[in-house]
N, C-alpha and C positions, 0 to 999 in steps of 0.2 A: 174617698167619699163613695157612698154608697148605698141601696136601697136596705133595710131587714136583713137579718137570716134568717134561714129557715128553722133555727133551731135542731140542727142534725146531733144526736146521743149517741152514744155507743148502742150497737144492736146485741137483743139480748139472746139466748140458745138459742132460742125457737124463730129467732128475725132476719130477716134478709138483711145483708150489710148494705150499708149506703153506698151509693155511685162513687167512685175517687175521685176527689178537686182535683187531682194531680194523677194524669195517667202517663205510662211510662212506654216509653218503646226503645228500639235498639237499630240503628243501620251503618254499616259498616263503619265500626269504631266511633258514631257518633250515637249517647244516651242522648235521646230526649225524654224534656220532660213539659209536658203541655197540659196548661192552667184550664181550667174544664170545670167552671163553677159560675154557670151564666145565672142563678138567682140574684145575686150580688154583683156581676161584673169582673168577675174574679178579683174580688177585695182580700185583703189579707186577714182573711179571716181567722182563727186560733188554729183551726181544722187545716185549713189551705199551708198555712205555714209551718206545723209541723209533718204535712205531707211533701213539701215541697223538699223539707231540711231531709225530711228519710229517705227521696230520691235521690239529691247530693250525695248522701252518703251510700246510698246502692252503687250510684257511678262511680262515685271513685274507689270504690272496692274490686269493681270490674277489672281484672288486667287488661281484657281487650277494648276497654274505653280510651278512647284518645281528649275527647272534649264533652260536653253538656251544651246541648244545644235546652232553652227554654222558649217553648211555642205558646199558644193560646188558640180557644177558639173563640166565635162570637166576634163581635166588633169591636172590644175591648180589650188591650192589654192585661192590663191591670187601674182598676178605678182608687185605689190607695186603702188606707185604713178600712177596718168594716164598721161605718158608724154605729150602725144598729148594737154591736157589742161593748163598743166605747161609750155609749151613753145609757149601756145596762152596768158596765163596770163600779166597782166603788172607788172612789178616788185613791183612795189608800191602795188599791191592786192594780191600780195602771201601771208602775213599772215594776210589781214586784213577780216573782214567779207563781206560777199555776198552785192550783192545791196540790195537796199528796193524792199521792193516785192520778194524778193528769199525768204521766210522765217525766213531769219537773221541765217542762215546756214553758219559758218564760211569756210572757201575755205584755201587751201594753207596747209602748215604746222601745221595753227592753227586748221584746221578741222581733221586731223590725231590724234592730242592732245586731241581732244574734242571728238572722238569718244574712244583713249583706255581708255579715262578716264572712260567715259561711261562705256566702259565693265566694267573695275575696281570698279567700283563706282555703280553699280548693285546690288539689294541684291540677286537675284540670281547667285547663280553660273553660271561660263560660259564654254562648254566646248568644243572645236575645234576638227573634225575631218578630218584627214589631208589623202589625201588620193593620193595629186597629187606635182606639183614644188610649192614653196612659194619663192619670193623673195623680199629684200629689205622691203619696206613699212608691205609689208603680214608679213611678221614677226613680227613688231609692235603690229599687231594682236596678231599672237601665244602670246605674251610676253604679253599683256594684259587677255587673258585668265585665270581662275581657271586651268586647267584639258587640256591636249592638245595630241591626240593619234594620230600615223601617220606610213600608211603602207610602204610599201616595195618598191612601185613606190615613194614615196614624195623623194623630195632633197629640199635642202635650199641652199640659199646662200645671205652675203649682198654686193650686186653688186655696191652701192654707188658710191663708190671709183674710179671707172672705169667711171665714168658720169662725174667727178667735184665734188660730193656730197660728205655726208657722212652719216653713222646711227644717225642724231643727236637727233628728236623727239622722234624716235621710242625706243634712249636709257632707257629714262624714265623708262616703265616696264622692258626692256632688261638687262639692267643692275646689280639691283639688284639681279635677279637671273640667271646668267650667270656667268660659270667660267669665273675669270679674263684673264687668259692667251688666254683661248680659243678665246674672245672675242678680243683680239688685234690683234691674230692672223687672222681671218676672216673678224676683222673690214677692215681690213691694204690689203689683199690679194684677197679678194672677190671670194675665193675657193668656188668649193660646195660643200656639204658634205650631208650624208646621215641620217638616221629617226634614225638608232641606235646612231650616233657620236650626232645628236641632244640631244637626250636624254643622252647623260655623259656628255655633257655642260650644261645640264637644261634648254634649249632654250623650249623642249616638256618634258612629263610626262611618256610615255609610248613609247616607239618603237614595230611594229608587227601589225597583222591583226585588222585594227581598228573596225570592228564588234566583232571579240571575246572581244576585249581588253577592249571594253566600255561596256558588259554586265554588268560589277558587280560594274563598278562605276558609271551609270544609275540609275541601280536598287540600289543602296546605298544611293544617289542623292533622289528618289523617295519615300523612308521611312522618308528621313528629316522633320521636322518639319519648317517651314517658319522661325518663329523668330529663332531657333537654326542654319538653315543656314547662315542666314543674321551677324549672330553674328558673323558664326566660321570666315565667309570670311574675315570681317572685321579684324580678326586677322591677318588672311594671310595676309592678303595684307595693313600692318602698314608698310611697309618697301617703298612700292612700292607708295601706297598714297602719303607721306611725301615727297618723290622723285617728283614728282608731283608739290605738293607745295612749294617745293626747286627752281627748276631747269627748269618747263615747262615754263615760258617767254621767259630767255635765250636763251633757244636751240631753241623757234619759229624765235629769231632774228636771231640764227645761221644758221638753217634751209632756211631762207629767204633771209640772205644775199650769199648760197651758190646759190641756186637756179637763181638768178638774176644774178649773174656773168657770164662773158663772157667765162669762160671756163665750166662751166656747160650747158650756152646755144649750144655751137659747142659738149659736150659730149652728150645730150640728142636730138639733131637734130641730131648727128651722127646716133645714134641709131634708130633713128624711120628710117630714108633713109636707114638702115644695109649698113655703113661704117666705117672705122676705120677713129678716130677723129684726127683732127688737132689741137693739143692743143697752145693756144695762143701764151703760152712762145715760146715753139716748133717753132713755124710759124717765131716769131720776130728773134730767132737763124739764122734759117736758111735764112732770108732774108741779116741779117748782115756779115754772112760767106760767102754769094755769090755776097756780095757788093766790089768794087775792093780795096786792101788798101789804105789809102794816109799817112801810118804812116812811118818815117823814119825807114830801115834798119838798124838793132842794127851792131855798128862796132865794 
């Protein structure tokens, strides 16, 4: 969820390039890559997410990379989807890929699926440091991560539910490592909840100051050997791949036929205007309740 874009183009000969969503650095065998798009809250914007996908792929071309740390600035993780573009979209292109000439950059729900795969599908490890709110989509993220640390300012919540939507793509990594119950309950209620309750759902790794908390799994990260990381991940993450190859088409059509609905569109216009929604049903109720009766009086 999230306010506008700003509408960023490509810059033309004569134009300065725009700021990177995604800027990159390097400290002893750990790439970071840190989310750097405060108009939006670092939403997953078209732009954010194929900057995001072309740093994964810088770091693991790296031989002297050992992991992918992702940071953020601002007070935000990541806010999820970028409304503003999801309700300029035409339904028919929510899950389908970019034009020609975008780079064949999928768009929609299917670029969400195509980036945590990405993570997942990484031989590096990935490791998120959470430090601000994350909601809906941004969780997707956590949930694709190895390793996921978050201080004392982060909350979570998945707000879906409250749009029209729901967690569908983002269940994918979500799912198999999330308590069951936990998950019905915040899927269903759109509660926030905090860095500790994260971490007894398994949603994150660690709850506490994410600078102490990622020393020693940095520096643990950093004695790895490449093919023995690449190996153990793959272990980890048998559960969650599988899930992937299951289930990611489905939830792109479910994903996309929530999105296109008329009650998603009036929950995600509500929100970018900050007003409380008129949902369809809702609307047709009370148009029928204030229509005068012409049904006979029971005698």
């Amino acid at each position: 969820m999230t306010e506008p874009s700003d509408g960023h183009r490509p810059a033309g000969p004569n134009e300065e390039r725009p700021a990177p969503l995604v800027r990159r650095g390097h400290d002893r065998g750990i790439a970071t890559l840190t989310l750097d798009s405060p108009h939006n809250r670092n939403a997953l914007s078209s732009r954010l997410v194929a900057e995001l996908l072309a740093g994964l792929t810088a770091a693991a071309a790296d031989p002297a990379a050992r992991a992918v740390l992702v940071d953020h600035t601002g007070n935000t993780f990541c806010a999820g989807a970028d409304l503003s573009e999801a309700t300029s979209a035409a339904p028919k292109g929510l899950a389908g890929p970019a034009p020609a000439g975008d780079d064949a950059v999928p768009r929609g729900p299917q670029a969400i699926v195509h980036l945590m795969r990405a993570i997942v599908e990484l031989p590096l490890p990935v490791v998120a440091r959470v430090r601000g709110h994350v909601r809906a989509g941004g969780l997707g993220l956590l949930g694709a991560c190895d390793v996921a640390v978050a201080g004392p300012a982060a909350s979570f919540a998945f707000t879906e539910v409250r749009l029209g939507l729901a967690p569908a793509v983002i269940s994918l990594p979500l799912l198999p490592r999330l308590d069951p119950r936990a998950a019905g309950r915040y899927y269903l209620t759109g509660e926030r909840f905090d860095a500790a309750e994260a971490a007894r759902i398994g949603l994150i790794t660690l709850a506490g100051d994410p600078e102490r908390a990622l020393e020693p799994i940095l520096d643990g990260l950093r004695r790895g050997a490449p093919q023995g990381l690449a190996a153990a991940k793959r272990l980890a993450t048998a559960e969650v791949r599988r899930t992937f190859d299951r289930d990611a088409a489905a939830l792109v059509a479910e994903s996309a036929r929530l999105f296109a609905s008329a009650e998603a569109r009036e929950g995600m216009t509500a929100f970018l205007e900050r007003r409380a929604p008129i949902w369809p049903s809702t609307r047709t109720e009370r148009v029928a309740s204030a229509a005068p009766s012409t049904a006979e009086a029971p005698r």
